[in-house]
Every structure is written in C-alpha cells, then in structure tokens.
N, C-alpha and C positions, 0 to 999 in steps of 0.2 A: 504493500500500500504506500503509493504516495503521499510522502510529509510535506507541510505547509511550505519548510524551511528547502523543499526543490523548487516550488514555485518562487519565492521571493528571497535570490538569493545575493542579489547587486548590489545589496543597501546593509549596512548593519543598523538591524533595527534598536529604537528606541527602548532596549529593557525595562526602562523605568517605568515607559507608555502601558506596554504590555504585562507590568506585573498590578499595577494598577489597574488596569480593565479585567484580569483575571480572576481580582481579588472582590471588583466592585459588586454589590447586591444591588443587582435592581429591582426593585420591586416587579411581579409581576401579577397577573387577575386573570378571568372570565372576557371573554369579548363578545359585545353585544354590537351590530349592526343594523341598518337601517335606509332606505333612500327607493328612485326609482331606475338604479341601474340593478334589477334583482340578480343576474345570473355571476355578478362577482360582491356578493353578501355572503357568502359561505357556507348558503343552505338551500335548501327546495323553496322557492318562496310558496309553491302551493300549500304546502304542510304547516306551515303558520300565519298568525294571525295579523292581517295590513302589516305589509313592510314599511310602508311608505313614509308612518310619523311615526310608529312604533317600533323600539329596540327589542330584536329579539336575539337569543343568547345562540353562540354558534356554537355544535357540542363538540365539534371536533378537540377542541382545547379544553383540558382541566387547569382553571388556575395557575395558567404558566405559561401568558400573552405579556410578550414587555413593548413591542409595540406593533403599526398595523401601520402601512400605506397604502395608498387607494388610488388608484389610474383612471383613465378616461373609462377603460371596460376591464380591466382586472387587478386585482392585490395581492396586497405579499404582508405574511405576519413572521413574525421570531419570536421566537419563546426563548426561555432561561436557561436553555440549555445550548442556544446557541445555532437551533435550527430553524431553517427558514421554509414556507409552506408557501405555494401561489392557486391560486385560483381562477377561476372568469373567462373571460372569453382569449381565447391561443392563439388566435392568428398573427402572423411574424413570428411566432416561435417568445413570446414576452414569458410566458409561463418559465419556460427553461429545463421541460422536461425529458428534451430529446424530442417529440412530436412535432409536428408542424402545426395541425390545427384541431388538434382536439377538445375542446371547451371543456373545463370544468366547473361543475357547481361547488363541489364541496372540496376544500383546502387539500391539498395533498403536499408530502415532503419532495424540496429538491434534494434527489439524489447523488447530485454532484459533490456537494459541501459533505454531507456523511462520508461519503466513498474516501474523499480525499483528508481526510481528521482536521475541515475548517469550520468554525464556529463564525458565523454572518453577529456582525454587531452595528449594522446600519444597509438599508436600502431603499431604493427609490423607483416610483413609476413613473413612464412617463408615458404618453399617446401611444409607442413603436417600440420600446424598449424597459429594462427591466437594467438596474443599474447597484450592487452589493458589495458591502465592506464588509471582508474577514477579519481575525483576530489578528493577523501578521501583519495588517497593514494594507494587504491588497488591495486592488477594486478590481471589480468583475463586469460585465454588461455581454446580454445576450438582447435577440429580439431582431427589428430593423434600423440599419441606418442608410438605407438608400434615400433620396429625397421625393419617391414616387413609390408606387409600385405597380408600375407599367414596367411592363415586358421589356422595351425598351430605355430603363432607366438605368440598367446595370453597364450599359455600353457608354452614358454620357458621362462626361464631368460632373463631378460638384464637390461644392468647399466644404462641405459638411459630414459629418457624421454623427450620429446620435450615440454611437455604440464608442467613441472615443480612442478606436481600434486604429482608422487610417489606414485599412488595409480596402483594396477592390471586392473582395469579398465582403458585404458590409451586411450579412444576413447571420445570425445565430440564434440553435434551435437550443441549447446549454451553453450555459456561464463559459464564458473566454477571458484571459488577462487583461486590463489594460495596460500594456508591458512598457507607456511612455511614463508611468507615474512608478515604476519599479528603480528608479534609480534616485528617487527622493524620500523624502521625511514621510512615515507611514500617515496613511486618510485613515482620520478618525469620521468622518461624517459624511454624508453625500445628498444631495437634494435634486430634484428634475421638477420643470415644467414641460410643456407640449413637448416639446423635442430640443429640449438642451439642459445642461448639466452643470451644477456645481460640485467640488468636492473641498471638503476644508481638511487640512493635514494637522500632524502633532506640534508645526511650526507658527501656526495659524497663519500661512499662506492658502490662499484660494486658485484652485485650478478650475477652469473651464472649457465644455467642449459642447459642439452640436451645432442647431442652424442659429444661428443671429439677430433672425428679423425682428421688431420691434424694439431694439436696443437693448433685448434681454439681458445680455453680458456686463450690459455698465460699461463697456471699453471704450465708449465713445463713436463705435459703430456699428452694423448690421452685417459685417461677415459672420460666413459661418466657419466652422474649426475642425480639422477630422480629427488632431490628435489634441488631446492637454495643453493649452496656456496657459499660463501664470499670470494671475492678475496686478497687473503694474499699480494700479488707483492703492489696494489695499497695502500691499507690499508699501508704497511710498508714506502711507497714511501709518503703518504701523513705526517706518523707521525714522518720520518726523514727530510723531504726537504721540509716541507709545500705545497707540491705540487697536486693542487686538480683538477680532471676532470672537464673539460667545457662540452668536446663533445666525446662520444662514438659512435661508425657506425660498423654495423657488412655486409659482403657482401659474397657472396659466402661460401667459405672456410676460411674467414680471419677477421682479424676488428683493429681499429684503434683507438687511443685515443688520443686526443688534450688536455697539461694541461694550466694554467693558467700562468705560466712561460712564453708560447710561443712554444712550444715543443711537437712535434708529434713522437706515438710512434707507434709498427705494430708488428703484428705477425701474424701465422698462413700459408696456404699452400700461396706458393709464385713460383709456377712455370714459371706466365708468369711476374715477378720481380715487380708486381705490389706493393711489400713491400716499396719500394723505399733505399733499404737497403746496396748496392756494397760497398761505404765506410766502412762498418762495416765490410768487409772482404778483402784478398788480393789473394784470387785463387777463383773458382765457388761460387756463393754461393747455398746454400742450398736452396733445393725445399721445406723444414718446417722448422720454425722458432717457438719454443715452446715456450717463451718468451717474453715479449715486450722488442722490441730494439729501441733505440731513432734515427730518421732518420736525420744523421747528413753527410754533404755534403758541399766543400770550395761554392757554387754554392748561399749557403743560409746565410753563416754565418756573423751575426750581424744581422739575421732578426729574426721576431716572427712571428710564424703561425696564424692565426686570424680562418681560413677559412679552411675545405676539406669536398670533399666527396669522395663515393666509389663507383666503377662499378666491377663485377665479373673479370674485365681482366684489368683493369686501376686503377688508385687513382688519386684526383688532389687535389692539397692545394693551398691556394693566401697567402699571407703574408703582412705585415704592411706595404712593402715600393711599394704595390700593383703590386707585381709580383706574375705570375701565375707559377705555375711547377706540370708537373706529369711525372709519371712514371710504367713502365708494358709492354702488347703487346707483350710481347718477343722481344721489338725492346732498352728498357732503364731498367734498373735495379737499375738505381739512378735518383735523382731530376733531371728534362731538362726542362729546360724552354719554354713557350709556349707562340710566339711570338705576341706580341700585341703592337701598336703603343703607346709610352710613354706616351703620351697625354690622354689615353682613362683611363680614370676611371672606374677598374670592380666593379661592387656593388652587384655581385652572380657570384657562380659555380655552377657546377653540375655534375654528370658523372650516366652512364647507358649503362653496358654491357661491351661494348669495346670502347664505344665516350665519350669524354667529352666537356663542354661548358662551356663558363665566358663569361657573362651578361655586356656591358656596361653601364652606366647613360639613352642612348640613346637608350635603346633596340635592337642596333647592336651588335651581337652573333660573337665569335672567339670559332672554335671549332676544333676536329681531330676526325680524323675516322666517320664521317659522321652523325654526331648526328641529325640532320634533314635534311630538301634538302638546298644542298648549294649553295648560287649565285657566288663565285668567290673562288679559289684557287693558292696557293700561294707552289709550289712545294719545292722550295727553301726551305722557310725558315719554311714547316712542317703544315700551319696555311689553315682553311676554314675559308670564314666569309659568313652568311648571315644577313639578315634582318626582323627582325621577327614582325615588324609591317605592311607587309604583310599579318599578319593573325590579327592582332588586334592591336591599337593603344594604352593600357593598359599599365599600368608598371608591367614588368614581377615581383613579389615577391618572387616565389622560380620557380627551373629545376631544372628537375636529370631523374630518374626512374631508372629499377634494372631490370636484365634480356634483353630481348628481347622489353621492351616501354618504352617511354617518358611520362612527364606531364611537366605542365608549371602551375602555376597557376596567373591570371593574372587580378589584378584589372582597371577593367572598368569603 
C-alpha cells in the first residue's frame, strides 16, 4: 500500500502543522439537510417528510460529520476519522468514484483516500469539479476542467483549468495530485466557486486557479489559470501590515477574506451588492470588483469581524460586540444589520443561496429570506425566527449550504 509520504515527497513538511492537526479534536455530530436540489441531500427525498424547509437527519453518518460542502448538484462530507463521502448527481466524474456518470443519492466512501492511508481534512465543490486537502499537505481535484463540454473542446485552447492540473487531459473520474503546489508550504484549507479555486497554505499564502471571469481572483483581472498562482495582493498585504488570512470563502462569482486585524475584505461579480461595499463609492457601484476592497461602513466601526459566511446572493458577518450584519438581494449594498434581541448570544452563522441564519446558545434561529420553515415573522424590523429543536434537541455546531440546500450539523 501506498504511503502519503510517496505522494508528497519535494517538500519537507511542516511537522509542527501536522502534529497539531493530528492531535486537534474537532468536534463532530448528526447531519441534517434540507433544500430543492433533492438528489444531493443524502437520502431518498421520497421517504421523508418536505425536504424543502424541513431538516431531515441523513442516516448514513452516526455522530461523526465535522463538516459538509455543497455544489451546484452534488456534496462531499468528512467525518472524524478523516474520511470523505460524495454524493449527487456524477457527471464529469465530481463524485471521484472511478465512474463517469453514475448519480448517487445516498453518501458513499471515496475509495481512493482509504486505499492510499490519506485522511481528507478540507474540501471543496465546485459546478465541474471536486477539489480535497489531505493530512500531508496535499491537494487533490478530480471532475472537469475543460471550458465546455463539447466534443470539440478538448482540441481548443484555453487559459483555464478548474482541476488546477494544467495538463491537456483536463477530465478526472478519481482524485489526481495537484503536483504544482507539491513543492510548497502544505494547504491547510481550500474553497471553490462556479469554476475556480482558492487554496490557503500553513504560510498563509493564497494560491489560485480556474476561469477568471468576473474578477473572481482579486488579481486585478479576468484570466483564467491552468496551474496555481500565488496571490501577489495578499503576499504584499501580509509582508507590509502583518496582516494574515484567518478565513477565505469563495461562492458563486465572488469570495471573501477575513484577516487577523479584524477586517473583511470582497471582490468579485457583485450584482446583487452582496460585496457589502456602497461606502467604498459615492455614485452606482460596480457590478465587478477586480480587487479586494476592505468593507468599511460608520455601521461597524470600532468592531472586528470574528465570523462570515457566503450565499450566491447574500454575505453575512457577526463581529466581537456580537452583532450580526449582511448585505446583497439587490435590497442592501452595505453592512445592515440583522435584528436580534441584545440578550441572545449568536454562537454560528450561516448563509445558503439567498437566506441566511445566526444560531443562538439556545438553538433558536434568526434568519431572512427563508432559510428553513419559519414559526414567526417580524415584518418591521426584517427578522424570521424559528426553532430548530423541533427537529433535534442537539447543539447545532455548524449551518450554511450553497446553492439551492441546507445542512446543519448537529451533535446529539
């Protein structure tokens, strides 16, 4: 059997990374999903009850989901033991089962990662591709990176690749190496929108790869990349201001980085102002933002960002003095607040699509736009709440999803 240490063997790795992540408990739970992409929720949707606003538990996992990403048409979970499960709809090979277009409903192991003694500790979906951090550092990506899938696309040019390969062969039915990032500092994180790629390393350098368009990448243009760039912006931003990524999130058309200052930055297509960006300008602003700009608003100032996530048409962030704010819809194009009783301590967000939610202590949910089914509404002042130990009396540990579903995951 093939050891981690014959795949990744140019670099000496980071011991200290890897005795720490070896050591680290992370919580894991029960995963409950939800939404109208039903054939990648993890179950029959016929055999239970409205998927649509109601979370229902997927049985394939006991108590031992640490997290869940969700694609245009299929997902990938990891459990605590380091294995990764895909589901949903296969074609391009995104599942990574060796098949080409088999759909599945219910979760199944990739076999590749067992076979080979790698434990997945981050992955990403994207519209074409399926994109996985190992324990050693590696990154992996199967699925397509052609820019079509016409017959005749394999014969043309293009700048791009999704799969970060840079190889003419740009089709994988199982996990392949990205072999340009094997000569650097190990990827501890990885994030995808529609069709392109962040990965953030143990150096807190940002690599990017895929198509371009929208100014996705922040580089200040709209090519696209077959193999890994290093992002200049960040690099220059950590080695003038010390300023180093916590959290990168890519969604849709766009993506977002929180640094260790406190400070949330955004770029990319920004039609429905989900940038959270108006103060940065004084007439329209722009539907592309090629650049990260720091989202700066009288609304926030004196606070630090701790928290966000991303939905294809929302953003939401919480901050140290445990205020919630998002912005998008085509209804807010800066930070607005999202009304929650002073009292309630949020301890999670989340957002998915066009809703987003923030988690109490108490597992009571404050939401907009409908992120599950709601029990009261508050027209005034913008807010839904439900109750979501109605479906399980667990403490929610992470929400969100991406596209068209939900997940919850939730120890019991």
């Amino acid at each position: 059997m093939l050891k981690s240490s014959h795949f990744r063997n140019t670099f000496s790795l980071d011991s200290k990374f890897l005795a720490q992540f070896s050591s680290k408990k992370i919580p894991s739970g029960n995963l409950y999903t939800w939404g109208t992409n039903i054939g990648s929720l993890g179950y029959n949707p016929q055999k239970v009850d409205d998927p649509l606003f109601k979370p229902q538990k997927v049985d394939t996992f006991d108590n031992n989901v640490v997290k869940i990403v969700m694609g245009p048409n299929h997902s990938a979970v990891i459990t605590n033991t380091g294995d990764l499960y895909t589901f949903g709809k296969a074609a391009l090979g995104v599942l990574g089962h060796g098949d080409k277009y088999r759909n599945i409903t219910k979760p199944r192991l990739v076999q590749f990662f067992k076979k080979h003694n790698l434990k997945v500790t981050d992955v990403a979906c994207g519209e074409k591709m399926t994109v996985a951090v190992t324990d050693d550092g590696d990154v992996w990506s199967w699925g397509s990176g052609r820019r079509s899938e016409n017959i005749l696309s394999k014969f043309l040019p293009s700048d791009s690749n999704e799969l970060g390969q840079g190889a003419k062969d740009m089709q994988r039915f199982s996990p392949a190496p990205i072999v340009a990032l094997r000569n650097l500092p190990p990827v501890t994180s990885v994030t995808a929108g529609y069709r392109f790629c962040f990965a953030l390393n143990v150096k807190k350098s940002v690599y990017y790869w895929g198509k371009g368009d929208y100014g996705v990448f922040g580089d200040g243009h709209t090519r696209g990349h077959k193999d890994p760039k290093l992002h200049e912006f960040f690099k220059q931003v950590q080695k003038s201001h010390g300023m180093k990524i916590r959290k990168i999130k890519a969604a849709g058309n766009y993506a977002m980085a929180m640094f260790n200052n406190g400070t949330l930055w955004s770029w990319g297509e920004n039609v429905s102002g989900q940038l959270g960006l108006e103060d940065q300008f004084n007439e329209n602003l722009e539907n592309v933002i090629k650049t990260p700009l720091q989202i700066t608003a009288t609304e926030i100032e004196g606070q630090r960002i701790v928290d966000f996530d991303l939905g294809e048409e929302i953003s939401i962030f919480l901050t140290n003095e445990n205020q919630v704010y998002w912005q998008g819809l085509k209804l807010s194009t800066k930070p607005t607040r999202l009304y929650i009783p002073d009292h309630k301590k949020i301890r999670k967000i989340g957002a998915a699509g066009s809703s987003i939610i923030a988690v109490g202590e108490d597992n009571r949910v404050y939401m907009k736009n409908s992120f599950l089914e709601k029990e009261f509404e508050d027209p005034y002042k913008g807010i839904e709440i439900a109750d979501f130990t109605k479906y399980t009396k667990g403490k929610i540990l992470d929400i969100g999803g991406t596209y068209s579903n939900k997940f919850a995951i939730v120890q019991e």
